[in-house]
TORTOR-248456 format. One line per 10 residues: their letters; for each residue x, y, z of C-alpha. Coordinates in nm, 2 decimals, padded with zeros to 4 digits. Last residue first. Example, Ala and Ser with C-alpha at 12.3 -4.5 7.8 and 13.67 -1.06 7.14 Angstrom:
2
sa = 01.37/-00.11/00.71  01.23/-00.45/00.78
# end
This chain:
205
xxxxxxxxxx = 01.22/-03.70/-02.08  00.86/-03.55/-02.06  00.86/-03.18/-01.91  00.80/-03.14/-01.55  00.55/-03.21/-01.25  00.17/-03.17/-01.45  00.36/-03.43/-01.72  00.47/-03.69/-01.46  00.13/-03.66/-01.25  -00.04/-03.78/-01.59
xxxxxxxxxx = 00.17/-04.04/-01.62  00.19/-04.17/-01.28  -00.19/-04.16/-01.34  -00.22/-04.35/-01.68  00.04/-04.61/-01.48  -00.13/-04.68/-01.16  -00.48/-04.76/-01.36  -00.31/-04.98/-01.64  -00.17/-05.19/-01.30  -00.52/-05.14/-01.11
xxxxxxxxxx = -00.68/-05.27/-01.44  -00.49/-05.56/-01.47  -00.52/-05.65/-01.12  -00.88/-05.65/-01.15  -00.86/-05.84/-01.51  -00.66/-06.12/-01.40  -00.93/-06.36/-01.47  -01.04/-06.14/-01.75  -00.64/-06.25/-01.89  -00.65/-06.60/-01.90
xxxxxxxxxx = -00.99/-06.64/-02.10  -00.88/-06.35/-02.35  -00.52/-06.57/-02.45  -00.65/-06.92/-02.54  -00.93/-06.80/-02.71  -00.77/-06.49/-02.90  -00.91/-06.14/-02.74  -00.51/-06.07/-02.67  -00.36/-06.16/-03.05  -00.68/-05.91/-03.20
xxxxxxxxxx = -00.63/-05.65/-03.02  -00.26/-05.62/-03.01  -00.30/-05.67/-03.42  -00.58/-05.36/-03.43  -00.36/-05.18/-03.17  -00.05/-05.26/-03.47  -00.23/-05.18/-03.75  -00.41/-04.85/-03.67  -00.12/-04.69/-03.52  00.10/-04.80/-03.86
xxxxxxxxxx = -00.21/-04.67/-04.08  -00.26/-04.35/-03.93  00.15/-04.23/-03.95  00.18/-04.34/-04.29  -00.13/-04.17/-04.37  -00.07/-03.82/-04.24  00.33/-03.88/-04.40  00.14/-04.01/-04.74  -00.11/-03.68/-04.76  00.21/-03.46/-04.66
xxxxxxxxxx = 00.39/-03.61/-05.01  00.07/-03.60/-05.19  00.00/-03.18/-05.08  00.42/-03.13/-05.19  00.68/-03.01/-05.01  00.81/-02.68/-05.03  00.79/-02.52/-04.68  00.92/-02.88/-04.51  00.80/-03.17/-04.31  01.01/-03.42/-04.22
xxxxxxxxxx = 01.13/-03.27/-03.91  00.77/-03.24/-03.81  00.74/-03.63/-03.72  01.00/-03.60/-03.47  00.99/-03.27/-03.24  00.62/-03.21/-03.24  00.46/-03.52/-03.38  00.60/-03.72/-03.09  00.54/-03.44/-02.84  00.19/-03.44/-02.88
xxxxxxxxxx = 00.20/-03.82/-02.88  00.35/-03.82/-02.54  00.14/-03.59/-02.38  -00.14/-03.82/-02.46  -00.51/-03.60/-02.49  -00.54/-03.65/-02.89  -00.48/-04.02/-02.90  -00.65/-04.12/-02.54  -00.99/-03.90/-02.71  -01.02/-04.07/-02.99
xxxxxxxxxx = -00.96/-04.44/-02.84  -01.20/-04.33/-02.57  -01.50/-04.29/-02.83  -01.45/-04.54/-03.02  -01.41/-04.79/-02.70  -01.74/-04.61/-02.56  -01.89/-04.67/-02.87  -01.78/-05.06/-02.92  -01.89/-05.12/-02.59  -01.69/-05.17/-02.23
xxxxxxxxxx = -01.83/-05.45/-01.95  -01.70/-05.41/-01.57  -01.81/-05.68/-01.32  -01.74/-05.91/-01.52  -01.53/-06.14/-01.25  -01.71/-05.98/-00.95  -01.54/-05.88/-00.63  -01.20/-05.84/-00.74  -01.32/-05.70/-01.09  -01.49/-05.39/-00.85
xxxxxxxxxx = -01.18/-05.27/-00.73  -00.96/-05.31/-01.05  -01.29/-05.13/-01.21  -01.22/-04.87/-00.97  -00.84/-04.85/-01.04  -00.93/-04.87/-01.38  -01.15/-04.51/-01.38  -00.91/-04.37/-01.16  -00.64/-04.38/-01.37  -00.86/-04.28/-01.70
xxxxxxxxxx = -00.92/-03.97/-01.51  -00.57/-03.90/-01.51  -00.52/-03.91/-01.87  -00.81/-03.67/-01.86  -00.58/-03.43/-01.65  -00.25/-03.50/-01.82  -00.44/-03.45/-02.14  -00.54/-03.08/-02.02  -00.22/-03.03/-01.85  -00.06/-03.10/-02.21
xxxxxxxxxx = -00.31/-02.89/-02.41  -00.25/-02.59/-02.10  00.16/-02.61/-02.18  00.13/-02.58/-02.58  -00.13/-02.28/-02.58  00.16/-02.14/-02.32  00.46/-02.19/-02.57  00.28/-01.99/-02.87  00.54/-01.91/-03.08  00.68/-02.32/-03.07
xxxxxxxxxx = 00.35/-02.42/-03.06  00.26/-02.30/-03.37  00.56/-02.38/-03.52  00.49/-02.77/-03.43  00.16/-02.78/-03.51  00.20/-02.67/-03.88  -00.09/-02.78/-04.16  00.16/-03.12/-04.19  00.15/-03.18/-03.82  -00.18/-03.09/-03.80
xxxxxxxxxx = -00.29/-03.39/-04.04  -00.06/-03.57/-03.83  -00.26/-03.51/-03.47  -00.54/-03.60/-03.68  -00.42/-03.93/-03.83  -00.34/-04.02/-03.49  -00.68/-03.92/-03.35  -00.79/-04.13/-03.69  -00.55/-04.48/-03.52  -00.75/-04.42/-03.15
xxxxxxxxxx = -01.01/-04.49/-03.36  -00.93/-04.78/-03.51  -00.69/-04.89/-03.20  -01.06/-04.88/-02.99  -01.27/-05.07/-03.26  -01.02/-05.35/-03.24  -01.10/-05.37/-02.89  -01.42/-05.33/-02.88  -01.46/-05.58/-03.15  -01.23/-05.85/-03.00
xxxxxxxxxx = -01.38/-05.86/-02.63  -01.59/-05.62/-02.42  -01.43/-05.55/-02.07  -01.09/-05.71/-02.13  -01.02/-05.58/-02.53  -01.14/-05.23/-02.42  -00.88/-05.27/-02.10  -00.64/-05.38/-02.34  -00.66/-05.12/-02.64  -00.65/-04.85/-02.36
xxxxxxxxxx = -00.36/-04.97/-02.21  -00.22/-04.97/-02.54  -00.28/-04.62/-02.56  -00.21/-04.52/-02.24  00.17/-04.65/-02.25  00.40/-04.91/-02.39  00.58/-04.78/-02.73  00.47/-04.99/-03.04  00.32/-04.69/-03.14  00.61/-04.39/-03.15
xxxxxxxxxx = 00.84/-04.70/-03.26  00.61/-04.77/-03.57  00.60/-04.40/-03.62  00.96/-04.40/-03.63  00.99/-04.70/-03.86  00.76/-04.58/-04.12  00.88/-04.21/-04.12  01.22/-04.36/-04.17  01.13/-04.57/-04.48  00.98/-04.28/-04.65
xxxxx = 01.28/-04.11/-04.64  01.43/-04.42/-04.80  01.14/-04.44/-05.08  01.18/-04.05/-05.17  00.89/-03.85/-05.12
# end
């Protein structure tokens, strides 16, 4: 893969991650509830759903949903509806954080866990790989040239949540934001189910 090509697949996929949505209101809620670890754990894992979503990507995805349009439609209403769960999960932590400070405490496993699951149910990300990332991708290319796209796209997720992660559980910064947490959480809450609601009522501008 030539070095400039190369160089475009970097900066998209760091655009496709430093966008705001689920996934970094994943990494924050983690980073909230259980500190550094579940945090970073969270954009680690969240980083090999990525990776997957690639992998695909390389194997495919995008002319497979292309012939099969309705296959494509019930994998988006499935993330929209988990996505959606998430929602109400914050808003009742929001709930419960107004009434006790720690209230609400996340673990490495369920970060690892959720942090897979965010990456392959987003909307968004299945679009990403669909109509960006596959555009690189052609008939004669190479197994080491799809290996470096699959980890191009892994490492960039995984470094920046791990970065986010690790500038919000700093001393100064974790301490101001758990006091904040319950409105936090409403806020992350309000926007997974907007999101959710935005991809059950029409396609994703």
């Amino acid at each position: 893969m030539p070095f400039s090509l190369w160089l475009s697949l970097a900066a998209i996929c760091a655009m496709g991650a430093m966008s705001p949505g689920p996934s970094l209101a994943l990494v924050l809620r983690h980073t909230l509830g259980g500190g550094r670890l579940p945090g970073v754990t969270a954009g680690l894992f969240h980083a090999l759903g990525v990776g997957f979503y690639a992998l695909l990507t390389v194997l495919g995805l995008g002319a497979l949903m292309a012939r099969f349009p309705l296959l494509f439609q019930l994998v988006t209403w499935g993330g929209a509806a988990y996505l959606a769960w998430l929602g109400i999960k914050a808003l009742r932590a929001g709930r419960a954080g107004a009434v006790q400070a720690h209230a609400v405490i996340t673990t490495s496993p369920q970060a690892a866990r959720e942090g897979v699951l965010v990456a392959l149910s987003n909307p968004k990300l299945i679009l990403f790989f669909v109509a960006l990332l596959s555009q690189f991708i052609s008939p004669e290319m190479s197994v080491t040239a799809k290996a470096i796209i699959v980890l191009t796209a892994m490492i960039i997720d995984g470094a920046w949540y791990v970065l986010v992660a690790l500038l919000l559980s700093h001393s100064r910064v974790l301490p101001w934001l758990q006091q904040r947490a319950h409105w936090i959480n409403r806020a992350t809450g309000v926007m997974l189910i907007a999101l959710a609601l935005r991809v059950v009522l029409g396609p994703l501008a």
